[in-house]
KETITOR-142883 format. One record per residue: z, x, y of N, C-alpha, C in turn; residue number from 1; residue in three letters; chain. Coordinates in Angstrom, 3 decimals, always signed. Layout:
ATOM  Z  X  Y  Z  X  Y  Z  X  Y  NUM  ala  A
...
END
This chain:
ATOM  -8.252  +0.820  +18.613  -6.940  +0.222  +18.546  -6.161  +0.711  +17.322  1  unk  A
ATOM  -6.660  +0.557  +16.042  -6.165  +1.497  +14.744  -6.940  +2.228  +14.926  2  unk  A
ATOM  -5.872  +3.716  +15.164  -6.601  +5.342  +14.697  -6.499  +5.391  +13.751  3  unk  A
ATOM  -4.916  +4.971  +12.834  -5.043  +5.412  +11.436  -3.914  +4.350  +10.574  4  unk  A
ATOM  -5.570  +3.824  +9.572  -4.276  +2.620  +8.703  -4.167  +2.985  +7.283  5  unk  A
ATOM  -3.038  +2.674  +7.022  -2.379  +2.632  +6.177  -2.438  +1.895  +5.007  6  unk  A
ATOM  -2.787  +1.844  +3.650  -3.630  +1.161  +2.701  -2.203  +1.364  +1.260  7  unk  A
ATOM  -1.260  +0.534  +1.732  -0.478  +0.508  +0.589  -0.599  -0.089  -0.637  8  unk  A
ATOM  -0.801  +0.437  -1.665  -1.204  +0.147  -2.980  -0.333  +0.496  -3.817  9  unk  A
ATOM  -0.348  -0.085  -5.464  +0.343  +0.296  -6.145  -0.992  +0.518  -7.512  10  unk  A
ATOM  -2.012  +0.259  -7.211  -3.040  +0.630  -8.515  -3.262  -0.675  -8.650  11  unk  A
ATOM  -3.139  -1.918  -8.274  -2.502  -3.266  -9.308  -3.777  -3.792  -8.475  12  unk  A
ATOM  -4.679  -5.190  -9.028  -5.881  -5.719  -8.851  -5.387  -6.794  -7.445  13  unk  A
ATOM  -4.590  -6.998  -7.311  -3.486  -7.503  -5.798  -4.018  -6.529  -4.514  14  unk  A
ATOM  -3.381  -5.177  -4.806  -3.559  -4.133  -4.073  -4.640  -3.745  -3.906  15  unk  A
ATOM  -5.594  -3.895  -4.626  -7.490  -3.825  -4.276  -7.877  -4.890  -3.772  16  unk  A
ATOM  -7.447  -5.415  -3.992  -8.144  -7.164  -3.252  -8.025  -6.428  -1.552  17  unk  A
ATOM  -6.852  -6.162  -1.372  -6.591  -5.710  +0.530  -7.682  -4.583  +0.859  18  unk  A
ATOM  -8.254  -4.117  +0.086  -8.992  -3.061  +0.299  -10.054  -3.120  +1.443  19  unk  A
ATOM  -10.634  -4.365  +1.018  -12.071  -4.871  +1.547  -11.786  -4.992  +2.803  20  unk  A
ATOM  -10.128  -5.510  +3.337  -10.005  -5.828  +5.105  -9.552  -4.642  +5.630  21  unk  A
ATOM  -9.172  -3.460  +4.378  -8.704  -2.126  +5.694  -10.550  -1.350  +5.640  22  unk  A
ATOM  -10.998  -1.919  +4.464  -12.330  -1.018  +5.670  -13.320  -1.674  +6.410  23  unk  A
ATOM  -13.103  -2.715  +6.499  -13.623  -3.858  +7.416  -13.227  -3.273  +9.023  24  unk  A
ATOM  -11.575  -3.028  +8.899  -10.999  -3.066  +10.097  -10.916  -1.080  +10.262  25  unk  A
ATOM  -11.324  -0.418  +9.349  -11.633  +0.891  +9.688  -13.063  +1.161  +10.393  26  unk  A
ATOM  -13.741  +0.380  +9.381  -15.366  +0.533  +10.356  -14.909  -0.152  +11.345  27  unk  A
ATOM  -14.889  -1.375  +11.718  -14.410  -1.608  +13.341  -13.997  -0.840  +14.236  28  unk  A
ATOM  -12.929  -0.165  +14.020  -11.949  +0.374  +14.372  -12.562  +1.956  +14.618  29  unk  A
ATOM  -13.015  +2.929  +14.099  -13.441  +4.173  +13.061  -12.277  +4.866  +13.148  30  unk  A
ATOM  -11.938  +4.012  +11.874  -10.129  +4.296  +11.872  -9.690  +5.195  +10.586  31  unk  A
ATOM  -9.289  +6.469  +10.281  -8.740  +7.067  +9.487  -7.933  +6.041  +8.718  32  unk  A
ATOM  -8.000  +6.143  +6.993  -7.374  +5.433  +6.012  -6.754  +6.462  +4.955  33  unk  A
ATOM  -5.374  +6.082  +5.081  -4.294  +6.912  +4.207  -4.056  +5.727  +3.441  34  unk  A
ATOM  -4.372  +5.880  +1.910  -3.421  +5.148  +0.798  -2.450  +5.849  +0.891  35  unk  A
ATOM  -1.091  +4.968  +0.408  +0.428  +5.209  +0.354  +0.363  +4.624  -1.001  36  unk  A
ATOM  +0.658  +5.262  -2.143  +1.048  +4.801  -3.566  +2.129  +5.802  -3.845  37  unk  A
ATOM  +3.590  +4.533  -3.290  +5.040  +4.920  -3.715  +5.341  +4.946  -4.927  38  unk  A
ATOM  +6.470  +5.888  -5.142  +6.550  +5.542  -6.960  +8.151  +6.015  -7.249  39  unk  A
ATOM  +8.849  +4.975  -7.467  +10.652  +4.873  -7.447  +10.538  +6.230  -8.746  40  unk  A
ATOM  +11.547  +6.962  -8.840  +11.948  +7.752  -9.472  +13.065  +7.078  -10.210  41  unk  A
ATOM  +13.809  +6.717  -11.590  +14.539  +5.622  -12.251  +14.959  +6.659  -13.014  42  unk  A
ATOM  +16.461  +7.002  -12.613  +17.115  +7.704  -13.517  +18.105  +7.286  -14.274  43  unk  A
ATOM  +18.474  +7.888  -15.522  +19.918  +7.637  -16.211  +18.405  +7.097  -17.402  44  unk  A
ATOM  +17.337  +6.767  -17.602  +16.835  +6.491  -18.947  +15.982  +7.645  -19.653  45  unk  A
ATOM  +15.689  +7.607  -21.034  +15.414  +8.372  -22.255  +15.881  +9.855  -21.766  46  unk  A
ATOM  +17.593  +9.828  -21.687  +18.157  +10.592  -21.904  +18.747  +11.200  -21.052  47  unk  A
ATOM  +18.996  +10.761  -19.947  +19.661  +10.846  -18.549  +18.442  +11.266  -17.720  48  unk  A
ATOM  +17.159  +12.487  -18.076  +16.496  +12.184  -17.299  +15.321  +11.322  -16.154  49  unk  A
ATOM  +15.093  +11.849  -15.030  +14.440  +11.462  -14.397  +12.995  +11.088  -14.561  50  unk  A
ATOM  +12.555  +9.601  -14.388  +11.068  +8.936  -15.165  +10.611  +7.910  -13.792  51  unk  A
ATOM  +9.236  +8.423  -13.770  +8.243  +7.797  -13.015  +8.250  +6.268  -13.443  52  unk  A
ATOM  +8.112  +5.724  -12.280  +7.779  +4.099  -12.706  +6.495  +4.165  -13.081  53  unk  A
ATOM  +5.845  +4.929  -12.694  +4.034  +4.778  -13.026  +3.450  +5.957  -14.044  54  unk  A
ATOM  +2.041  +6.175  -14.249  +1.913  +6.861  -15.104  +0.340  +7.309  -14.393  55  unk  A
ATOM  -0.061  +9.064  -14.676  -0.971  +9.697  -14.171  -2.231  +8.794  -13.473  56  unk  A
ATOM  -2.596  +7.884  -15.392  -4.073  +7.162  -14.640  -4.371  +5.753  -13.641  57  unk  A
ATOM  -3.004  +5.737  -13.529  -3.182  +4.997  -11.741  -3.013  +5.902  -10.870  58  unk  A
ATOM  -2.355  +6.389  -10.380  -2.937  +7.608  -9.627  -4.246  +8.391  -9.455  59  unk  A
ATOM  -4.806  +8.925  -10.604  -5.879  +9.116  -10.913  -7.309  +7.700  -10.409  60  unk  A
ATOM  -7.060  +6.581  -10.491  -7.571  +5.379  -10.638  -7.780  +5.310  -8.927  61  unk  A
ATOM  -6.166  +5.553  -8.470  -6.119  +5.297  -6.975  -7.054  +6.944  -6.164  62  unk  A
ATOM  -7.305  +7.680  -6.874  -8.034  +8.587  -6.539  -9.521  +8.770  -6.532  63  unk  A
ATOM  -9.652  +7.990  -7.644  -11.044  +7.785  -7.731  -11.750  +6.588  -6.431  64  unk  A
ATOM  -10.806  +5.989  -6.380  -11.063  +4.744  -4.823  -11.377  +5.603  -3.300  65  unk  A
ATOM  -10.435  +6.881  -3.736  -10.233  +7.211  -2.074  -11.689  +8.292  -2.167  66  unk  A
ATOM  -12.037  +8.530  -2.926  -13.548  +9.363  -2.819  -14.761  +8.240  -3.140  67  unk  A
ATOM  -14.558  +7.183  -3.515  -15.231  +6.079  -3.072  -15.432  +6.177  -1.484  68  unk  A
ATOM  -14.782  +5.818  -1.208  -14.295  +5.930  +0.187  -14.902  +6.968  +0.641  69  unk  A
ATOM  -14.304  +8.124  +0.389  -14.802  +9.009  +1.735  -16.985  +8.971  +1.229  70  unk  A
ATOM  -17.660  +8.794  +0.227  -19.163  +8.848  +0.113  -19.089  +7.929  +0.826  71  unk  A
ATOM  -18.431  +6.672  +1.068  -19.118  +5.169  +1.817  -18.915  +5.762  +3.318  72  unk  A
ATOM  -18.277  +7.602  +4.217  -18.564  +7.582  +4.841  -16.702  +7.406  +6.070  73  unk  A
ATOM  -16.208  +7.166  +5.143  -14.503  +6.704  +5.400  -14.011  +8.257  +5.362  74  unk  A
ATOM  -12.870  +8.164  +6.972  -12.303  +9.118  +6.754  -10.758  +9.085  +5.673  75  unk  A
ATOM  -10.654  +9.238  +4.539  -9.679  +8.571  +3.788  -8.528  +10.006  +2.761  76  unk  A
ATOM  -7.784  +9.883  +2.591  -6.554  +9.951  +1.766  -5.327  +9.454  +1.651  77  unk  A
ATOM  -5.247  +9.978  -0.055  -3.871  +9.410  -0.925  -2.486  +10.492  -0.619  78  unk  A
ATOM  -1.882  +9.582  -0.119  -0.292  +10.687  -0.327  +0.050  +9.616  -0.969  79  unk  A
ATOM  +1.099  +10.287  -2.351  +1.362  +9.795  -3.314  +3.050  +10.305  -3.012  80  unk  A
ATOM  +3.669  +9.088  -2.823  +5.233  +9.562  -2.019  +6.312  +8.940  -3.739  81  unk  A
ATOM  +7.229  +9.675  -3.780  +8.272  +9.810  -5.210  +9.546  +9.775  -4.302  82  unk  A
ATOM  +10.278  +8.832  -4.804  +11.817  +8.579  -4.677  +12.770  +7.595  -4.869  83  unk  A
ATOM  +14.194  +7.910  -4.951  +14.966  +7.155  -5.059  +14.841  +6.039  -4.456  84  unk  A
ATOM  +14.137  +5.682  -2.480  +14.647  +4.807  -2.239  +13.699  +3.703  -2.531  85  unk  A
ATOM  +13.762  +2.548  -1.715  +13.285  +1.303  -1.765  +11.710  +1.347  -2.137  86  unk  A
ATOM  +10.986  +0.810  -1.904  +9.341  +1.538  -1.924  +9.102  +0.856  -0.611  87  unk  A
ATOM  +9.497  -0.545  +0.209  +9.090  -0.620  +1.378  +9.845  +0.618  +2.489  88  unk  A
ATOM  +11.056  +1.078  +2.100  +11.166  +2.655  +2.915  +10.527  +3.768  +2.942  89  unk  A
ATOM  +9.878  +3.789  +1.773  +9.140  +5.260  +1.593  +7.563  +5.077  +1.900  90  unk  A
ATOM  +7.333  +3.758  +2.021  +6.179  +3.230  +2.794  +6.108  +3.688  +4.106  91  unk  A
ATOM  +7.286  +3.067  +4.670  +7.272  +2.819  +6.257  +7.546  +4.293  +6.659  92  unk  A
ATOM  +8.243  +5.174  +5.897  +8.389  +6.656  +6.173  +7.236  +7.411  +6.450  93  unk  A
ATOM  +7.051  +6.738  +5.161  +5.340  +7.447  +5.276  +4.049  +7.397  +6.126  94  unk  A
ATOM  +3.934  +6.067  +6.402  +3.282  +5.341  +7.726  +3.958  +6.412  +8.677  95  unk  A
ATOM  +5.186  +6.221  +9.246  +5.125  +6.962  +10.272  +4.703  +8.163  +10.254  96  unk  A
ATOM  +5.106  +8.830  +9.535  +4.804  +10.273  +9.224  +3.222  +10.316  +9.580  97  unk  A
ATOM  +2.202  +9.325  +9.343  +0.825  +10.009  +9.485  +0.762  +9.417  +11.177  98  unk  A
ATOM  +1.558  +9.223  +11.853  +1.210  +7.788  +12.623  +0.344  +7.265  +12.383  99  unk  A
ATOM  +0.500  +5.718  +11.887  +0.004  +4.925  +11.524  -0.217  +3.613  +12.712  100  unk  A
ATOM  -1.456  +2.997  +12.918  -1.299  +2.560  +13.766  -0.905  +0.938  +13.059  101  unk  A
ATOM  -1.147  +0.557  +11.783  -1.469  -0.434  +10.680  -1.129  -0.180  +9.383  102  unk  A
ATOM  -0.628  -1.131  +8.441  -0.250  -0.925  +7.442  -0.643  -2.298  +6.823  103  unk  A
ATOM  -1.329  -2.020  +5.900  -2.261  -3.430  +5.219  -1.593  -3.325  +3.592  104  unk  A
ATOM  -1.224  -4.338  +3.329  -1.308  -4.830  +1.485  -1.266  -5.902  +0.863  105  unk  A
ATOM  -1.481  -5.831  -0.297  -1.724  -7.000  -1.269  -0.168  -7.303  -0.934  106  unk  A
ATOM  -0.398  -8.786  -1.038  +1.062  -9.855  -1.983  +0.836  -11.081  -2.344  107  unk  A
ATOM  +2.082  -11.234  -3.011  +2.142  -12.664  -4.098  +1.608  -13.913  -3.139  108  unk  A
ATOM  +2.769  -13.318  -1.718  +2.971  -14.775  -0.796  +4.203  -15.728  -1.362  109  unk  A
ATOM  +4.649  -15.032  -2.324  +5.998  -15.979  -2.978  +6.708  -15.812  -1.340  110  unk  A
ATOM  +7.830  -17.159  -1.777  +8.674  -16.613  -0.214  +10.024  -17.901  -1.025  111  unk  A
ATOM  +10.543  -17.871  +0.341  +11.545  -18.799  +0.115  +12.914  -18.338  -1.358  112  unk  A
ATOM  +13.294  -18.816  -2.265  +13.595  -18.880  -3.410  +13.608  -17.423  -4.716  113  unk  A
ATOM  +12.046  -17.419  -4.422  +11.300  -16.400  -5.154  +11.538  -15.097  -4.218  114  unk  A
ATOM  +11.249  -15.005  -3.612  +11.374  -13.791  -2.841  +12.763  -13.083  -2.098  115  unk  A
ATOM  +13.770  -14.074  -2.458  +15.309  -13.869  -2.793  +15.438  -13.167  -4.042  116  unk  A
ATOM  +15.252  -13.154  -4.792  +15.478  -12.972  -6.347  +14.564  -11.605  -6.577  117  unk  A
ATOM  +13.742  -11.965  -6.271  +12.316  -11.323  -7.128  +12.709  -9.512  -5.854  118  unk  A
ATOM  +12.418  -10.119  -4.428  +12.590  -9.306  -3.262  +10.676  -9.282  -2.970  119  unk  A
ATOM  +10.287  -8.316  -2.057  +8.964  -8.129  -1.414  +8.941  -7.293  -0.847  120  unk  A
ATOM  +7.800  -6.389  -1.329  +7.688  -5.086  -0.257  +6.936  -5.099  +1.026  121  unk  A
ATOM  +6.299  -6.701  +0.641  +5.601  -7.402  +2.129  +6.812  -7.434  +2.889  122  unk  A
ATOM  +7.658  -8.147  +2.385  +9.293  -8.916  +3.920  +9.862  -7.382  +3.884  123  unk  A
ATOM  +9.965  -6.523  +2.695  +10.400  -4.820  +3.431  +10.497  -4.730  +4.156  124  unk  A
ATOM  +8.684  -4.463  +4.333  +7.516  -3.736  +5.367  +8.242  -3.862  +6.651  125  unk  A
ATOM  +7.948  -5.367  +7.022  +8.389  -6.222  +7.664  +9.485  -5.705  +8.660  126  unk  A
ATOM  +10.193  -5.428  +7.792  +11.776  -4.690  +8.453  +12.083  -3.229  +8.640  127  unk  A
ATOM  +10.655  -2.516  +8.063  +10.935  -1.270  +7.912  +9.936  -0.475  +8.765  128  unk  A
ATOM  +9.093  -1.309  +8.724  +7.930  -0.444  +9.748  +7.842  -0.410  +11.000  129  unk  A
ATOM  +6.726  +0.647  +11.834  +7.080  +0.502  +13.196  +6.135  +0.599  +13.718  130  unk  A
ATOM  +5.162  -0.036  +12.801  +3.722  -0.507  +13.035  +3.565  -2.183  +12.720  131  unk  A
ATOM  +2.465  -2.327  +12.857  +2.388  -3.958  +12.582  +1.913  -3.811  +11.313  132  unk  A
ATOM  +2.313  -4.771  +10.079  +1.756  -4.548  +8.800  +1.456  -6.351  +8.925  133  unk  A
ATOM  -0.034  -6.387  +8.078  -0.999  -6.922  +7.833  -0.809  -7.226  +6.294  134  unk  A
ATOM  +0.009  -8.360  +5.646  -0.412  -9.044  +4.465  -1.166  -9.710  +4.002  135  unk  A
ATOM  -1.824  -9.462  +2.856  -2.893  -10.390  +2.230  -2.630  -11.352  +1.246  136  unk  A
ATOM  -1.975  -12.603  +1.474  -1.710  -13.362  +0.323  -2.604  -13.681  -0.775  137  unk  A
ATOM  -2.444  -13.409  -1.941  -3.272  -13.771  -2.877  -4.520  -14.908  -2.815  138  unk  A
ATOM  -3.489  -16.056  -2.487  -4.205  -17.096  -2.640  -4.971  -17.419  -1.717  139  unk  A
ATOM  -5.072  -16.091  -0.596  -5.854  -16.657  +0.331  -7.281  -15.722  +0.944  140  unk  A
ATOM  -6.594  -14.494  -0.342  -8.037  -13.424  -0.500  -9.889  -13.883  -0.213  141  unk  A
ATOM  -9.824  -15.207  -0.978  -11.360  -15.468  -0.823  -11.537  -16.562  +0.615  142  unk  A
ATOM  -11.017  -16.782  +0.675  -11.156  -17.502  +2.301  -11.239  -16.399  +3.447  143  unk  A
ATOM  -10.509  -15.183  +3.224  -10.239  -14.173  +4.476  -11.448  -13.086  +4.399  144  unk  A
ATOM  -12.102  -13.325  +3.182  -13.019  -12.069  +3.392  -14.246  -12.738  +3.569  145  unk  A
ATOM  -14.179  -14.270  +3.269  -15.830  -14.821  +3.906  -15.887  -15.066  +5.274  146  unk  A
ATOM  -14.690  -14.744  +6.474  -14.943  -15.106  +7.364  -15.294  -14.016  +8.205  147  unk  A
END
């Protein structure tokens, strides 16, 4: 049912928590796993040029996971996508681009109030993808992986 899911991360201990249900649902599945670690490009600072929101050793960090991965036997890689737009667009771009049959990630679960203000690349997803994406609310990480 998933040929190939989609493991959106940003490096952050949120975004590993989801880990455990895309290879849960890859061994199920024997489903190819692409991490997507977007990264906004923020221009006009230290000096008009162009600066990464992130920095090498998450990337590096998120690399060391995906060869985790492939010894445990996982067919797995990182495309590491850079741009201006949103990060739930360059997600869902990206998803398609591998066809994706799934798109799994960490979130707060803020909603309502908070998630006006703050925004979510979960409610993005949501609107941007053209797959079904699979959120993991924080608070509900240890209940979902004992069952």
């Amino acid at each position: 049912m998933f040929k190939t899911i989609v493991w959106a991360t940003d490096g952050s201990e949120l975004a590993d928590r989801a880990l455990p249900f895309v290879t849960s649902l890859a061994r199920a599945h024997r489903s190819k796993i692409v991490a997507v670690h977007a990264t906004e490009i923020m221009a006009g600072r230290f000096g008009g040029g162009p600066v990464l929101a992130d920095d090498p050793e998450l990337v590096a960090k998120i690399e060391r996971q995906i060869e985790e991965l492939r010894r445990a036997g996982f067919t797995a890689e990182l495309r590491v996508v850079r741009g201006i737009d949103a990060l739930p667009a360059m997600i869902a771009r990206t998803a398609a681009g591998v066809d994706a049959s799934l798109i799994v990630l960490g979130t707060h679960g803020h909603g309502g109030f908070t998630a006006a203000i703050v925004g979510s690349v979960a409610r993005g997803l949501l609107h941007e993808a053209r797959c079904p994406v699979l959120a993991i609310p924080q608070s509900r990480v240890r209940e979902l992986v004992a069952v």
